[in-house]
N, C-alpha and C positions, 0 to 999 in steps of 0.2 A: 239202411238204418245205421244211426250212427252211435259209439260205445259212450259211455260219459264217463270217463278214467278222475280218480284224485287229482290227475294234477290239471285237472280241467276246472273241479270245482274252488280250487284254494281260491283262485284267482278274482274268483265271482260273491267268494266269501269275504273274502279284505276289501273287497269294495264295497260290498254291501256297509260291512262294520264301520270302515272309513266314513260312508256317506252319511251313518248315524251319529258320527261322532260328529260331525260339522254341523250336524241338527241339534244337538248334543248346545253346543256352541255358539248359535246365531240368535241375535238381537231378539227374537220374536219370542225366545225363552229365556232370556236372562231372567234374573231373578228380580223379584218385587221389592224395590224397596221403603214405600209407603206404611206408614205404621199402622198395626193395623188398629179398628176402633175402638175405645175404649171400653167394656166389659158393661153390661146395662146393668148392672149391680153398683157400677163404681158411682164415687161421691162427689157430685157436682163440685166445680171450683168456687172458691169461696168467694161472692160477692164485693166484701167487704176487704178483700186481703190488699189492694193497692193502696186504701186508706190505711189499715192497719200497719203497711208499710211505711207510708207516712208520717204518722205517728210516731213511730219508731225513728224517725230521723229530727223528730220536732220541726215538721214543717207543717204547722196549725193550719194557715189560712190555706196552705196546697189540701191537708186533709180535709178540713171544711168541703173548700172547692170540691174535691173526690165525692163526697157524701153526700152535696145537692146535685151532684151529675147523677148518682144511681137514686135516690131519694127513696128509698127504703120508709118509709114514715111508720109503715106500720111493724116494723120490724123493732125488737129491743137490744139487741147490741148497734142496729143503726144509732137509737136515739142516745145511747151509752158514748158510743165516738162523737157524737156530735158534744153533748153535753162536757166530754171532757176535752175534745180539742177548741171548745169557746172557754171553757177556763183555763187552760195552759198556755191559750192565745200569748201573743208579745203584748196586746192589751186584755186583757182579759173582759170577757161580758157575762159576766154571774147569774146576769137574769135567765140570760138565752140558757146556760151549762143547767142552771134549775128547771127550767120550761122541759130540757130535754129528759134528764135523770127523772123527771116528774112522769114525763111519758114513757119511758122506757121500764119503768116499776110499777105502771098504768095496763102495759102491756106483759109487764112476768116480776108481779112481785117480789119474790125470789130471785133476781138477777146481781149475782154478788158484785159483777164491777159498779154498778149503778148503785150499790147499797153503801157501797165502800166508797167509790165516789161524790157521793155525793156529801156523804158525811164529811168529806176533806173538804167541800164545799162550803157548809155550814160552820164549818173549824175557820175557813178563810173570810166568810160573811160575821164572825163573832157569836155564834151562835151554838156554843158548847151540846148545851143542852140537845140540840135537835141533832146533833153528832153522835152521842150517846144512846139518841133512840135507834139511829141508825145499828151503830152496834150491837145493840141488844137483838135487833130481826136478823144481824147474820150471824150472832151468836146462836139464837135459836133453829135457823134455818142451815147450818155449816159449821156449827161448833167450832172447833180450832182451822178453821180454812185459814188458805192465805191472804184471803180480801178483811177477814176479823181483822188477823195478828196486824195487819197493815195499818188500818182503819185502829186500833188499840195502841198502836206507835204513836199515831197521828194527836190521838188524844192526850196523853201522857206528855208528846212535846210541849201540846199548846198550854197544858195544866201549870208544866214547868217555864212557860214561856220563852221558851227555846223554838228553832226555825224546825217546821215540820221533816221528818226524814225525808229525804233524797230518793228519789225512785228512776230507774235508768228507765229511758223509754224506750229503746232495747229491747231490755225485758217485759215491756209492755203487757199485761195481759187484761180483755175486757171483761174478765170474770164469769162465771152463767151459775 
């Protein structure tokens, strides 16, 4: 029979260790680096954000384009983009921007871009009056929001027959 002394086992011990650390190390354990999925609470990506992008750069007929690609119809910030990238057009078509702002406050009343827009609408069709009703519903529905104050600019210029304020489209925002 044979002794098993310390300096018999050191040996069998660094190797062991050794042999975990190259396990430790090979390909088969590298780490993951695929992200992982997104949380099923989280908030779907916004439909509408590459038009809204758009927009934002005053490229009308590309937004347009964007908007009958996804064609949202029954959606009200869809019919809100639509209505306002056919009046901001290089040529503009007032009928289609009313046809939209029509449906789009068809489908949420209350949709302050649409309310606010549209009234800029009727301001550019000569039609004060239906401007003013306009903001009387987002006065009552938003009191001092920022699609009223906007929409009350808008009025006051044309009152004073001055060019309606300047809006960065940048700053874009389709209102709700």
């Amino acid at each position: 029979m044979s002794v098993i002394t310390v300096s018999h086992v050191r040996p069998v011990v660094a190797a062991a260790l050794a042999f975990t650390a190259l396990l430790a190390l090979s390909p088969a354990q590298a780490v993951d680096m695929t992200p992982p999925p997104p949380p099923a609470d989280a908030a779907p990506a916004d439909p509408l954000g590459a038009a809204r992008g758009l927009i934002g750069q005053q490229r009308w007929a590309d937004a347009i384009a964007e908007l009958k690609r996804i064609n949202l119809t029954a959606n009200a910030d869809w019919n809100n983009l639509m209505g306002y990238s056919h009046r901001k057009a290089k040529t503009p078509d007032l009928a289609a921007a009313e046809r939209y702002y029509d449906a789009a406050l068809r489908l949420d009343p209350r949709h302050r871009g649409a309310l606010e827009y549209s009234g800029e609408l009727f301001l550019q069709k000569g039609e004060p009056a239906r401007a003013e009703a306009r903001l009387a519903m987002l006065t009552q529905h938003c009191g001092q929001c920022a699609e009223q104050a906007q929409l009350q600019r808008a009025i006051e210029a044309y009152r004073r027959g001055t060019a309606l304020p300047a809006r960065t489209e940048a700053g874009y925002n389709p209102g709700r």
